[in-house]
C-alpha positions in Angstrom: 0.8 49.6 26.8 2.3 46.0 27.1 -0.5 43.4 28.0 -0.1 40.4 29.9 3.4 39.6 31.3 3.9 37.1 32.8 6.8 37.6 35.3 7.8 34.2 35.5 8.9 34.6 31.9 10.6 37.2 32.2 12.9 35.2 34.4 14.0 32.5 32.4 16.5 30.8 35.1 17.8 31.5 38.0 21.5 31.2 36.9 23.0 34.9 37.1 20.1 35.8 39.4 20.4 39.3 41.5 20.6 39.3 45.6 17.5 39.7 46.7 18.4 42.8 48.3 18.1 44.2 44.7 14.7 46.7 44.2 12.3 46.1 41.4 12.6 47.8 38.9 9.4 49.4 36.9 9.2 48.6 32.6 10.1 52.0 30.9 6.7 51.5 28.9 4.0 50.1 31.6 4.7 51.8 35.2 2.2 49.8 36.6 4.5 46.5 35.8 7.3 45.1 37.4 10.7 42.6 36.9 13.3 41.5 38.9 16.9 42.4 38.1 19.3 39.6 37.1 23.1 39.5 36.3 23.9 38.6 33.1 27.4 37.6 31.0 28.0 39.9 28.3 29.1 38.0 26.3 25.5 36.1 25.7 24.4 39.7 24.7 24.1 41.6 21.3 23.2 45.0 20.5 19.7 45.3 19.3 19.6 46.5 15.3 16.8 48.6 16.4 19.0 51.0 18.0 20.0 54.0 16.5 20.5 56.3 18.6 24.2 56.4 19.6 26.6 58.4 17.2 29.6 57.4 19.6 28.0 54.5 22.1 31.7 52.6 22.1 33.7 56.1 22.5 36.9 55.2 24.6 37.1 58.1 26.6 33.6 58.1 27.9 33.5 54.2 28.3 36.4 54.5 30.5 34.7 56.8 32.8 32.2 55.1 33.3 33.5 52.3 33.4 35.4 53.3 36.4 32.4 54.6 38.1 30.3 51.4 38.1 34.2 49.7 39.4 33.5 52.2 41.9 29.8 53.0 42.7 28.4 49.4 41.3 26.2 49.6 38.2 23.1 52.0 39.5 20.4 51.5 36.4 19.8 48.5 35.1 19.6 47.7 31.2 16.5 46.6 29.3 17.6 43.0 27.3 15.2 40.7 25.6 15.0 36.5 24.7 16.0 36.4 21.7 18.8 34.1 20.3 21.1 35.3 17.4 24.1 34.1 16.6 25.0 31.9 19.6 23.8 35.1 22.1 20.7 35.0 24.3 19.8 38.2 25.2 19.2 41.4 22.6 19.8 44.8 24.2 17.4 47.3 24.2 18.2 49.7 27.1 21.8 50.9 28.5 24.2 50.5 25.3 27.0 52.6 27.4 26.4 50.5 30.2 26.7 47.5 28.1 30.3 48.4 26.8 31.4 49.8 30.0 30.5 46.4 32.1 31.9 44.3 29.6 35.5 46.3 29.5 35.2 45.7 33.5 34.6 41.6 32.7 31.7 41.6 34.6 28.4 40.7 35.1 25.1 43.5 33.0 22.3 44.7 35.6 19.7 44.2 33.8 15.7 43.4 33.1 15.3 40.0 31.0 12.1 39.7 28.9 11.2 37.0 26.6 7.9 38.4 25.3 9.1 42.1 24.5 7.4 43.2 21.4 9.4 45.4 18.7 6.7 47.9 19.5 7.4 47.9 23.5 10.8 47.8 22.3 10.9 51.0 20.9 8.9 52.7 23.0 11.7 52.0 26.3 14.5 53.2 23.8 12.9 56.3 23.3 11.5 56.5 26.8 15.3 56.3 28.0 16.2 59.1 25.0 13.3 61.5 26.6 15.3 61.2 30.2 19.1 61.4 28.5 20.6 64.6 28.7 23.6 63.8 26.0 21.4 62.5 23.2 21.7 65.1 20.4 18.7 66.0 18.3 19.9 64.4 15.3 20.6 61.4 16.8 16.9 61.1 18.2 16.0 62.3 15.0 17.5 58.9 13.3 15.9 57.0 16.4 13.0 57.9 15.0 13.0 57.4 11.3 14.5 54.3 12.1 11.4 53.2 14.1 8.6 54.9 11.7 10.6 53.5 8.4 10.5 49.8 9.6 6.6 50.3 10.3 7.8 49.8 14.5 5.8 53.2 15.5 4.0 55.6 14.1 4.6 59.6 14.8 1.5 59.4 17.4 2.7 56.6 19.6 6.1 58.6 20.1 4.1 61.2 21.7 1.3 59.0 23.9 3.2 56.6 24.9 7.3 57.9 24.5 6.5 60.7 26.4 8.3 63.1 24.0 6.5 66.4 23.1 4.5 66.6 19.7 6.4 70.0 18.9 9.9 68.4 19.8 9.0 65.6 17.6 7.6 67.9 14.5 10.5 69.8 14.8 13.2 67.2 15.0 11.8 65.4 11.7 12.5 68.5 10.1 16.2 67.1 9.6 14.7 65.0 6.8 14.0 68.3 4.8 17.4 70.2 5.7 19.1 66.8 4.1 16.6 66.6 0.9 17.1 70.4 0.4 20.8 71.0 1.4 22.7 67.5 1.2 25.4 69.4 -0.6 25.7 72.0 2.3 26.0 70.2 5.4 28.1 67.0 6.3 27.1 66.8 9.8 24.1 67.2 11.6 25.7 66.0 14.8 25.1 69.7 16.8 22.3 71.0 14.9 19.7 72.1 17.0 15.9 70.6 15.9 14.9 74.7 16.3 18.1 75.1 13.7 17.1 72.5 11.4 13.6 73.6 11.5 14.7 77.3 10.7 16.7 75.9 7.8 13.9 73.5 6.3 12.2 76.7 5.3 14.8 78.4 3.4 14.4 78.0 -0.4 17.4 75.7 -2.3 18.6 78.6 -4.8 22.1 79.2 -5.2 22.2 82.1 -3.3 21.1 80.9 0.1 23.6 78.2 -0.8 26.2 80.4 -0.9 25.4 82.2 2.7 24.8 79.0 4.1 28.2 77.3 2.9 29.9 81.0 4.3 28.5 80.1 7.8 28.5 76.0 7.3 31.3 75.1 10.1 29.2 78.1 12.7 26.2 76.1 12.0 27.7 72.5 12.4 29.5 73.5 15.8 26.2 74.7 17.1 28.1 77.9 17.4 25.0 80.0 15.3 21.5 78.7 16.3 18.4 80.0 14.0 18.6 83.6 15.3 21.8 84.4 13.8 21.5 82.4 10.5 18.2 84.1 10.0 19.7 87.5 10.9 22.8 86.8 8.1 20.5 85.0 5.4 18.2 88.3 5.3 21.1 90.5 5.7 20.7 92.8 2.6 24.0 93.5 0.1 23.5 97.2 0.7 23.8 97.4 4.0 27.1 98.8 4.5 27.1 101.5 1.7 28.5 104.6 2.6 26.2 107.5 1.3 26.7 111.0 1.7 24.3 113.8 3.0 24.7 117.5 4.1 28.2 117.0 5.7 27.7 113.6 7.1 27.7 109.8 5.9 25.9 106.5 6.7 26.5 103.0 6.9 23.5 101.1 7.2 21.3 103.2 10.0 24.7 104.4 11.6 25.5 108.6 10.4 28.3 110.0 11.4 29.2 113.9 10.9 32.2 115.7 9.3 33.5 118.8 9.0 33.4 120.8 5.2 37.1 120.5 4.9 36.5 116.7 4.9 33.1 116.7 3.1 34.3 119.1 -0.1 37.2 116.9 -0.5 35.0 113.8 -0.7 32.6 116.1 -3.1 35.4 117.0 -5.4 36.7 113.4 -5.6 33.4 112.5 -6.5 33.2 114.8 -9.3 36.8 113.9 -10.1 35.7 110.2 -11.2 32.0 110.9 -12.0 33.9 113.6 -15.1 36.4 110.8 -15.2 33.5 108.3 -16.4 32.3 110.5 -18.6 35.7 110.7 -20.7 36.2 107.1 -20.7 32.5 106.7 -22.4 32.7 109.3 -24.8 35.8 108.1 -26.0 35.1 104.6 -25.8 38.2 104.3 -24.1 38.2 100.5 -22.3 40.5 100.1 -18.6 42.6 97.1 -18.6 
C-alpha cells in the first residue's frame, strides 16, 4: 500500500479546481486514502508509457459515444493523472485513457485525481485495479498489461494478486499467452479474442507439424473466439479413422453410428468388394502400374 500522502500535494494549485460540491474520491490502491477532484486541460496531459492495456483506446466509433455521453450526463469517474513534466505537459495519465480522448474531442476540461508523489509501483497497481473492474478489456490485452509491468521490474506476479485484486488462477492462466506465442508464432496473428482458458488449452499442445496443421484448419474459429478450448480439444484428438465405413452382418458404421441394410444392398457391396480386392490382385501379379 501507498505510505504517507500528503493531500496538500496532491493538489498542486488551485487553478482548474472542482466545485466543492464534487465527492472525494478514494485511491484505486489505498481505500483508506482520499483526494479531491480537480479539472484539468488536456492539453497539459500525456498518456502514461506504462499503459498497455488498450488495443483500440483512440477508436472513433467508441470515442464518439462516449463522448456524447459525458456532453450529456457530465464526466461520472474521474481519471487517475500524476506530476510529472514531459515534453512541455504536466500531468501523466494513469487512469481513464477513453475518458481522456473522449473529453479532449469535447474541448473540455479531464475529471480527474492529481498526484505528485505516485510511485511507478502505485501506478500500476490502479491500472490494473481499473482492468479487474472493466468489463471490455480482453484477456490478451491484460495479458500485455502485465508483462509490461513484470518486464520493466514495476510488479512482480504476487503483488498483481495482493494488491491488484485479480485472481492467482486468472493471472496464471492469462500469462499462458507467452507460451501459445513461443510455441505457435507461425499459427496465430491475433490474440485479440483468445480466451486466457483457450490460450491455456493451447500452451499444452506439442509444436509438431501435425497439430500445426489442425490448428491452422481451425485458426480464424479460434481468433474470432468462435471455438473456445472445448471444441479445439474435441477436433485436435479427433482420430483419422473416425468416419470409416466398415461392414458387418448386413449393416455398416461410421464412427459409433450402425446403420442396417437389407441383403440386396449388402451382397452388392460384398461383390464389389471382391470385384476390386480380385482387381488388386491382377494389377500385382502383373506388375501392371495405374496412371
Amino acid at each position: 500500500m501507498s505510505k504517507g500522502f500528503n493531500i496538500q500535494k496532491m493538489l498542486i494549485s488551485n487553478v482548474n479546481k472542482a466545485p466543492v460540491s464534487l465527492k472525494k474520491h478514494k485511491l484505486y490502491d489505498d481505500p483508506s486514502k482520499h483526494a479531491e477532484v480537480r479539472l484539468v486541460d488536456t492539453n497539459h496531459i500525456y498518456i502514461s508509457k506504462m499503459k498497455n492495456d488498450r488495443l483500440n483506446a483512440n477508436d472513433d466509433i467508441s470515442i464518439n459515444k462516449l463522448a456524447d455521453n459525458i456532453q450529456n450526463i457530465g464526466q461520472l469517474q474521474p481519471c487517475i493523472l500524476r506530476y510529472t513534466p514531459l515534453s512541455g505537459k504536466d500531468y501523466e495519465l494513469i487512469v481513464g485513457e477513453r475518458r481522456y480522448h473522449a473529453v479532449k474531442k469535447n474541448n473540455g476540461l479531464l475529471k480527474a485525481i492529481v498526484i505528485d508523489d505516485y510511485s511507478d509501483e502505485n501506478s500500476a497497481i490502479s491500472i490494473l485495479s481499473e482492468n479487474n473492474n472493466r468489463e471490455d478489456i480482453s484477456d490478451y490485452e491484460l495479458y500485455s498489461q502485465i508483462t509490461l509491468f513484470i518486464k520493466k521490474d514495476i510488479l512482480k506476479q504476487s503483488d498483481i494478486v495482493t494488491r491488484a485484486g485479480i485472481s492467482k488462477q486468472k493471472v496464471s492462466k492469462v500469462l499462458k499467452f507467452k507460451k501459445v506465442i513461443e510455441k505457435f508464432n507461425d499459427v496465430f496473428d491475433d490474440y485479440s479474442k483468445i480466451s486466457a482458458s483457450t490460450a491455456e488449452y493451447i500452451s499444452t499442445l506439442s509444436i509438431d507439424d501435425d497439430t500445426k496443421t489442425k490448428l491452422l484448419n481451425i485458426k480464424d474459429k479460434i481468433q474470432s473466439g468462435i471455438l473456445g478450448h472445448t471444441k479445439i480439444s474435441a477436433f485436435i484428438n479427433k482420430k483419422p479413422n473416425d468416419n470409416i465405413v466398415s461392414y458387418v452382418q448386413h449393416s455398416f458404421t461410421i464412427g459409433t453410428s450402425s446403420i442396417k441394410i437389407n441383403s440386396e444392398v449388402f451382397n452388392s457391396i460384398k461383390e464389389k468388394e471382391v470385384f476390386y480386392s480380385e482387381l488388386d490382385l491382377l494389377i500385382d501379379k502383373f506388375s501392371l502400374k495405374v496412371p
